[in-house]
Structures are given as structure tokens and as C-alpha cells.
C-alpha positions in Angstrom: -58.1 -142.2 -71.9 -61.5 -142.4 -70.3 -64.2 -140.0 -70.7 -65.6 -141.8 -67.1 -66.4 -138.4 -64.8 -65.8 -138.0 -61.4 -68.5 -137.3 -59.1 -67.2 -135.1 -56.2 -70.9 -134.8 -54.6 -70.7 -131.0 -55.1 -69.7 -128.4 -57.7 -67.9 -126.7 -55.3 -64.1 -126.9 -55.7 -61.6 -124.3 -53.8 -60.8 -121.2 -55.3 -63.3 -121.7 -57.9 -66.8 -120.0 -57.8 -69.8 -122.2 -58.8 -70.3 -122.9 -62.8 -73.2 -123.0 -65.0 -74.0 -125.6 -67.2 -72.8 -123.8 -70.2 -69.4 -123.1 -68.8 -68.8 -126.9 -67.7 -70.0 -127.5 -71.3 -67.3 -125.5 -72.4 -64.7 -126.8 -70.8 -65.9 -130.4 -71.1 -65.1 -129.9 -74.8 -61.9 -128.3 -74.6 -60.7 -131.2 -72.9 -62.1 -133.6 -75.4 -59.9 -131.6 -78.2 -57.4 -131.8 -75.3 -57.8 -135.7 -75.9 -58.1 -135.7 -79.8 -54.8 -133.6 -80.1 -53.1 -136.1 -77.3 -54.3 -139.3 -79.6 -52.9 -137.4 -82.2 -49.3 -136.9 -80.8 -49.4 -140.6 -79.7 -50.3 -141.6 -84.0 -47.6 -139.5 -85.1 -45.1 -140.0 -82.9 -46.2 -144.2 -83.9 -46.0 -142.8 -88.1 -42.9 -141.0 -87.8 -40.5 -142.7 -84.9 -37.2 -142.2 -86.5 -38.2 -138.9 -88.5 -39.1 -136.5 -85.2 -37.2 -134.7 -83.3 -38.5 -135.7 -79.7 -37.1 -132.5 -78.4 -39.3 -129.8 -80.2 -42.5 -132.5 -80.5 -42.0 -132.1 -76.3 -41.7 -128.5 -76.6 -45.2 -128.4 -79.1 -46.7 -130.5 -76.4 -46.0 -128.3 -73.1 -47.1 -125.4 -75.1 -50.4 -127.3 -76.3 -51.3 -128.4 -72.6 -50.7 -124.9 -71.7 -52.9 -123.2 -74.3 -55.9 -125.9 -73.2 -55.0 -124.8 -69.1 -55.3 -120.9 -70.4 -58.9 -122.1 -71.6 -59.9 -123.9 -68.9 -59.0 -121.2 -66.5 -60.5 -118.4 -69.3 -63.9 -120.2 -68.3 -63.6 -121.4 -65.1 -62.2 -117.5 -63.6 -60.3 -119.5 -60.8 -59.1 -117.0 -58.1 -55.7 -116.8 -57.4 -53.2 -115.3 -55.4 -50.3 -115.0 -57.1 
């Protein structure tokens, strides 16, 4: 994974109000535990290949991406109309 940012000329993304620095920190380091965890999943799945069961290892992983959206969004306070 890259850490390379993407420079969109302008804080300004729809639905989204503008950010401080402090909440972009914030989420900058979510994703990089976001990353860690993901490296993680990639070493274990290399340590234990015929001792997981893919199935529920999936399941921890949706849940984990999920949890790290919930953060993101906690910060972020995108609106949202549904």
C-alpha cells in the first residue's frame, strides 16, 4: 500500500463540511492502523494457510473495515440523506 496522498486542489469534498487540521490528523491515523491491521491479515493468512477458516477471517475483515468507516465518518460528520 502507499502512503502517497492525493491532492484534489481543495478540501472541499461533497457532503462533507470543511476539516481542521486536527480532524484530518485523526483520520490520517486511523487509516494507517487501517493499513497495519490489513498487513496483518495478509501475514497471517501467509502463517497459517491451511489452519483458517477463510470464511469467518472474511467475516472479521468486513467488520474491521466497517468499524475504521464508523471512525472516519465519527470525524469527518459527513451529511447524509438516508
Amino acid at each position: 500500500m502507499s502512503d502517497e496522498k492525493i491532492d484534489t486542489g481543495s478540501q472541499n469534498v461533497t457532503g462533507y463540511r470543511k476539516h481542521t487540521q486536527q480532524q484530518i490528523d485523526a483520520v490520517n491515523t486511523t487509516k494507517a492502523f487501517e493499513n497495519d491491521l490489513g498487513d496483518w491479515f495478509i501475514q497471517l493468512r501467509g502463517d497459517l494457510t491451511d489452519q483458517l477458516d477463510e470464511r469467518w477471517l472474511e467475516i472479521a475483515r468486513t467488520h474491521f473495515q466497517q468499524g475504521f468507516t464508523a471512525l472516519n465518518r465519527a470525524v469527518f460528520q459527513p451529511e447524509s440523506r438516508l
